[in-house]
Rosetta silent file (secondary structure, phi, psi, omega in degrees, C-alpha in Angstrom):
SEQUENCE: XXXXXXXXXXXXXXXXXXXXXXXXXXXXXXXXXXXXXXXXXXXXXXXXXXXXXXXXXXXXXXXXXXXXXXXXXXXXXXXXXXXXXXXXXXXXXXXXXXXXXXXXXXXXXXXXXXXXXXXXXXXXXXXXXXXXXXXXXXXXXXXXXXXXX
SCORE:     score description
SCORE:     0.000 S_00000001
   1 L     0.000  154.970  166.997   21.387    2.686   33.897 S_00000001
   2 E  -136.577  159.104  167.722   19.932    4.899   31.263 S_00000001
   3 E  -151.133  142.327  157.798   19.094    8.219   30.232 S_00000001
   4 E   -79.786   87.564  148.314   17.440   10.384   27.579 S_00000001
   5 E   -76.266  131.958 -152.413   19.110   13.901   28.094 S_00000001
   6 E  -117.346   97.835  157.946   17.020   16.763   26.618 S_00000001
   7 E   -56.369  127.066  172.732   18.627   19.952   25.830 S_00000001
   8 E  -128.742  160.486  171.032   15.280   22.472   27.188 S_00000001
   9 E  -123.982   -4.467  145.752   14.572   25.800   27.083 S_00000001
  10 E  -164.728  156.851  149.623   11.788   24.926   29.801 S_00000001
  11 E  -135.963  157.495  177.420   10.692   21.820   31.066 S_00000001
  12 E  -154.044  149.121  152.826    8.013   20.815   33.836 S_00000001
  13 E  -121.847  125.699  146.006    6.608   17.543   35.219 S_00000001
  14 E  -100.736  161.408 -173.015    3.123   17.174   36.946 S_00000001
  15 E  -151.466  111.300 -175.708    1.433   14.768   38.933 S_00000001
  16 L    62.960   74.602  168.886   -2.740   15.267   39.354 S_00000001
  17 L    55.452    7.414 -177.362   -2.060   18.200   37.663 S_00000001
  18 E  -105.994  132.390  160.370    0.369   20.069   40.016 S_00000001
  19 E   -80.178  141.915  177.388    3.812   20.827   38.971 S_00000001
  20 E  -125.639  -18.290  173.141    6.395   19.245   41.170 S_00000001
  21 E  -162.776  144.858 -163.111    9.503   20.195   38.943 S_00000001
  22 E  -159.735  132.660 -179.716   10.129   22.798   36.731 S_00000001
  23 E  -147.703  162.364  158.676   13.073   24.457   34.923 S_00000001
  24 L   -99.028 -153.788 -152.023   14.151   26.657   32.294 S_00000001
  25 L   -47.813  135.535  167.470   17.245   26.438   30.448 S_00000001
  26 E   179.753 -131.307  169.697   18.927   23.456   31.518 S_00000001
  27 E  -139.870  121.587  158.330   18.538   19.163   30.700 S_00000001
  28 E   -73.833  113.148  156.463   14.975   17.103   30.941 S_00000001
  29 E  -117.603  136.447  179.224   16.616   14.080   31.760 S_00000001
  30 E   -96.461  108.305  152.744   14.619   10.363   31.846 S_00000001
  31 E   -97.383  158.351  170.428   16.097    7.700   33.780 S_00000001
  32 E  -134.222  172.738 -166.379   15.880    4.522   33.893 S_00000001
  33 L  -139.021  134.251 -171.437   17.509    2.082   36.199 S_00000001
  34 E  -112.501  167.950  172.801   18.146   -1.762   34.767 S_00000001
  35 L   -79.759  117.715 -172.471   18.812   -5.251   36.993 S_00000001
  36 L   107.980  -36.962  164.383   22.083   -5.350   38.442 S_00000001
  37 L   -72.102  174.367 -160.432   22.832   -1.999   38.805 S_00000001
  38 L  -132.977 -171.868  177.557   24.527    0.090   41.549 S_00000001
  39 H   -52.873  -46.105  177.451   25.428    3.106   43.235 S_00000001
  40 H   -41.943  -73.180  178.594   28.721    2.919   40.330 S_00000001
  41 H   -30.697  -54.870 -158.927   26.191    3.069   37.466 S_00000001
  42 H   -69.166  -49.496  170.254   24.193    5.990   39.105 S_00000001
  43 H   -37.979  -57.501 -139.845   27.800    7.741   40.156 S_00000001
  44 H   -89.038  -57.576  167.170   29.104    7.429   36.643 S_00000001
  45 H   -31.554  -62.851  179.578   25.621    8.515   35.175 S_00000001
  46 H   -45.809  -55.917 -159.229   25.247   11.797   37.145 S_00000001
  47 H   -78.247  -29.178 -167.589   28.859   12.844   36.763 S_00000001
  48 H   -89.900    0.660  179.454   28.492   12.582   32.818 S_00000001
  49 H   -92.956  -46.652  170.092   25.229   14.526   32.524 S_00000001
  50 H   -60.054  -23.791 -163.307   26.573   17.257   34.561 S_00000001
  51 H   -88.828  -33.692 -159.288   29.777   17.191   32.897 S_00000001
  52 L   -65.731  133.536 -167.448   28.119   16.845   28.728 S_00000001
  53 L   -87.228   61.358  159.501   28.945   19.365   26.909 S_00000001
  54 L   -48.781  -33.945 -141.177   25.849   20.195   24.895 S_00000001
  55 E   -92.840  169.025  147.204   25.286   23.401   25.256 S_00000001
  56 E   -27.087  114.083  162.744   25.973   26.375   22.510 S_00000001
  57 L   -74.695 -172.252  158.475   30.116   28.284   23.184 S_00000001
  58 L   -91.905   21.691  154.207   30.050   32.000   21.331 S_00000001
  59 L  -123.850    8.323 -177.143   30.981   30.465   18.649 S_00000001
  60 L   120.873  -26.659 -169.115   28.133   27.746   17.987 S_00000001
  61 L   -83.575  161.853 -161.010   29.814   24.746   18.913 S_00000001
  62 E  -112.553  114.686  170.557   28.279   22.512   21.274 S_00000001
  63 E  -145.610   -7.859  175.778   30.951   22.864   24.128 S_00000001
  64 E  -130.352  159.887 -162.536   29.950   24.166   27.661 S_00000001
  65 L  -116.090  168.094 -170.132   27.826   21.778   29.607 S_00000001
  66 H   -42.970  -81.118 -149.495   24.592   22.825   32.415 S_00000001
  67 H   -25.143  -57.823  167.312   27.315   23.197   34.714 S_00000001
  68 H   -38.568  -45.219 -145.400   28.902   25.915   32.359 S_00000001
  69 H   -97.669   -6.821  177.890   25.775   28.052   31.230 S_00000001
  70 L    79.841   15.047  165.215   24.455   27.877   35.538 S_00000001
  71 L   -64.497 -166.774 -170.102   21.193   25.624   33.961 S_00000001
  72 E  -105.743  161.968  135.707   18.991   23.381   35.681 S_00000001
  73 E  -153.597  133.070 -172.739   18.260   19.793   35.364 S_00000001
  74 E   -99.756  146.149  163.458   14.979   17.791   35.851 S_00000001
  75 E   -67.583   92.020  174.836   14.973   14.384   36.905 S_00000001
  76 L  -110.393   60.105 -173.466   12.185   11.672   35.650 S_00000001
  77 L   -21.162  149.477 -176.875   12.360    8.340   36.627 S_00000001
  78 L  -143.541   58.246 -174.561   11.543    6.379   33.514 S_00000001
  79 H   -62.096   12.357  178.656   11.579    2.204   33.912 S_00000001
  80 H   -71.899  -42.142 -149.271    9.880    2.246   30.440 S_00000001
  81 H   -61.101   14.447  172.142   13.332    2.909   28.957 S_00000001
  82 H  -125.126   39.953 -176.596   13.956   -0.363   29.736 S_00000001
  83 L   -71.288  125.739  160.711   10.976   -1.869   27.677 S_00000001
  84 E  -136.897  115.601  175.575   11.939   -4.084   25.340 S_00000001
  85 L   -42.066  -14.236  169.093    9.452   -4.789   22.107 S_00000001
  86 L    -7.771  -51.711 -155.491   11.622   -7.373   20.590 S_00000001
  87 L  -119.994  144.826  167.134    9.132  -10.180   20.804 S_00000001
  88 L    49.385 -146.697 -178.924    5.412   -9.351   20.025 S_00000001
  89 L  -132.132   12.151  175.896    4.036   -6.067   20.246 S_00000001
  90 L   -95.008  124.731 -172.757    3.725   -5.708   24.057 S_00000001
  91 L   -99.967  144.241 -174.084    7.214   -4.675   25.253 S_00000001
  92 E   -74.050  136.069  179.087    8.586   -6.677   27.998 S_00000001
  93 L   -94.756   29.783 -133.082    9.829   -4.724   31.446 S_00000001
  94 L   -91.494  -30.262 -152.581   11.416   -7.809   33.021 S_00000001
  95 L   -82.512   -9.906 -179.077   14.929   -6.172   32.557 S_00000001
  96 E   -76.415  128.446  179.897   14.002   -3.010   34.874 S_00000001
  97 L   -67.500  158.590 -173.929   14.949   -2.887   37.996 S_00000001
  98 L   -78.939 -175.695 -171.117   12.505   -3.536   40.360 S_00000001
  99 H   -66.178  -24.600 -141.796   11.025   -0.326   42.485 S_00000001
 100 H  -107.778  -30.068  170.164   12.932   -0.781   46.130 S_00000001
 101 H  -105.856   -7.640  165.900   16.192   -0.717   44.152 S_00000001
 102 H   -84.355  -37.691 -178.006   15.321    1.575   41.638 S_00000001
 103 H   -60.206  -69.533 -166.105   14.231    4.455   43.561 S_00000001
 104 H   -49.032  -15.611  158.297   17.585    4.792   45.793 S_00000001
 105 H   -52.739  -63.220 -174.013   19.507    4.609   42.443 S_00000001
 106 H   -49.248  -77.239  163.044   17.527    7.651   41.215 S_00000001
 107 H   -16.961  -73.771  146.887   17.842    9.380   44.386 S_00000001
 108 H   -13.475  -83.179  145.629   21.441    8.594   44.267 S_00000001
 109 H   -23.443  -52.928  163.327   21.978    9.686   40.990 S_00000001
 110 H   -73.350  -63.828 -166.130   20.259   13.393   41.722 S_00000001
 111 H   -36.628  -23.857 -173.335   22.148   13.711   45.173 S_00000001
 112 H   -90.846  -39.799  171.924   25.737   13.401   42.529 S_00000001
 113 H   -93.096    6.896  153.987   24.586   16.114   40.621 S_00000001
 114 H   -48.469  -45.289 -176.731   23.703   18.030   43.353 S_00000001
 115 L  -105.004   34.224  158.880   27.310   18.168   44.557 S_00000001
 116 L   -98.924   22.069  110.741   28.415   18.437   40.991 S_00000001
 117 L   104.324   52.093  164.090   26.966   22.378   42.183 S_00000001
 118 L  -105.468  133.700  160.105   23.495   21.689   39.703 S_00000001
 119 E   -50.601  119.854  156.260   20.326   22.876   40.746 S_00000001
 120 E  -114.315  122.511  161.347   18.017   19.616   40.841 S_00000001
 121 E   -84.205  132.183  165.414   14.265   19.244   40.108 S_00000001
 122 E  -132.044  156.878 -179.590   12.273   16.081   40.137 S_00000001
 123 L   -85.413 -158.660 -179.453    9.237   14.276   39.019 S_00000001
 124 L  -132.194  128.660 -162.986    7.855   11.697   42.139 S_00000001
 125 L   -67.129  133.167 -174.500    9.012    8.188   41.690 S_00000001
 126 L    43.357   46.285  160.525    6.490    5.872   40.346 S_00000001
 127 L   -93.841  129.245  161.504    3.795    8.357   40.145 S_00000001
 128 L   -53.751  131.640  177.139    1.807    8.992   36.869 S_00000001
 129 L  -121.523  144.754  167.922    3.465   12.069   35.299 S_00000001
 130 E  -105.232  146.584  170.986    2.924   14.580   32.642 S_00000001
 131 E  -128.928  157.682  139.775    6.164   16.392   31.493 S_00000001
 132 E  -148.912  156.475 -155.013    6.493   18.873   29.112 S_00000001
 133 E  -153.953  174.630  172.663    9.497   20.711   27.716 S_00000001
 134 E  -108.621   70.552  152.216   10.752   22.941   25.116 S_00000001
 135 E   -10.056  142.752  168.212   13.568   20.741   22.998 S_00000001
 136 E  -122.810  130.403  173.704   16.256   23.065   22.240 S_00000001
 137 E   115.318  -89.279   -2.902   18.291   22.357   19.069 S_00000001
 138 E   -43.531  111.370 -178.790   16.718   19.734   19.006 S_00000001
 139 E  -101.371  141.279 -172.171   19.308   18.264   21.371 S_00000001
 140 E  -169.555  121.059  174.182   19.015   14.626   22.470 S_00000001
 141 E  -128.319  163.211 -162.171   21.390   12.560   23.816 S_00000001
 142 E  -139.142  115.546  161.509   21.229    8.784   25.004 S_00000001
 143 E  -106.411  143.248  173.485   23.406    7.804   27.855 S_00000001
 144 E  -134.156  135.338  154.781   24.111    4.132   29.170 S_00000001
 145 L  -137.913  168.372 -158.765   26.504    2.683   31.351 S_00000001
 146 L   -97.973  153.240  170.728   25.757   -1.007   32.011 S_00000001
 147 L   -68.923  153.270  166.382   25.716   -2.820   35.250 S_00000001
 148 L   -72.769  130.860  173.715   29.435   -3.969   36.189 S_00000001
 149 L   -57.279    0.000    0.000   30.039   -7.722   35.932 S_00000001
């Protein structure tokens, strides 16, 4: 699995023009879900997003994490992030999990940072979405853990 985690100072996703998730301070995060991964992946994911310490201490340093500051975090399925342009200029998806096992990862994945005691938001899985956010920092962080072998 992957993720883009987005330090925000607001974020929102619509779908036909409706917001369906929406936060202030917290993490936009995009997942993606790859072939072969599991409930482990999603587990592992979750706990390290809640847990990353991004956020500003009172002294500047990037040291307390959502959990710390009481933020939010929205949730965006993403299978592009597992496009890859290598070959031509079309990027290939083949490496993406397919839908019937990616959505219960994602799912997964919010329900763990739910009882990691985070307020969860979401876009709607394999829906066209618009997001927009407020980058903070800019903060951007790229998480992976791989499927297990």
């Amino acid at each position: 699995m992957r993720a883009v985690v987005q330090r925000v100072t607001h974020a929102s996703v619509a779908v036909e023009g409706e917001i369906v998730g929406e936060i202030d301070e917290g993490l936009l995060v995009l997942v993606g879900v790859g072939e072969g991964d599991t409930e482990e992946e999603a587990r592992w994911l979750a706990h390290k997003t809640a847990n990353l310490r991004i956020f500003p201490d009172d002294e500047g340093k990037m040291n307390l994490s959502v959990k710390d500051i009481e933020g939010r975090i929205l949730v965006v399925s993403q299978f592009t992030l597992y496009g890859d342009p290598r070959r031509g200029f079309r990027p290939s998806f083949a490496h993406a999990a397919p839908p019937e096992i990616a959505e219960p990862l994602v799912e997964h994945f919010i329900a763990v940072i739910q009882k990691e005691n985070v307020p969860v938001e979401s876009g709607v899985f394999q829906a066209y979405m618009t997001v927009e956010l407020v980058n903070d920092g800019p903060v951007t962080i790229l998480l992976e853990k791989e499927a297990s072998a």
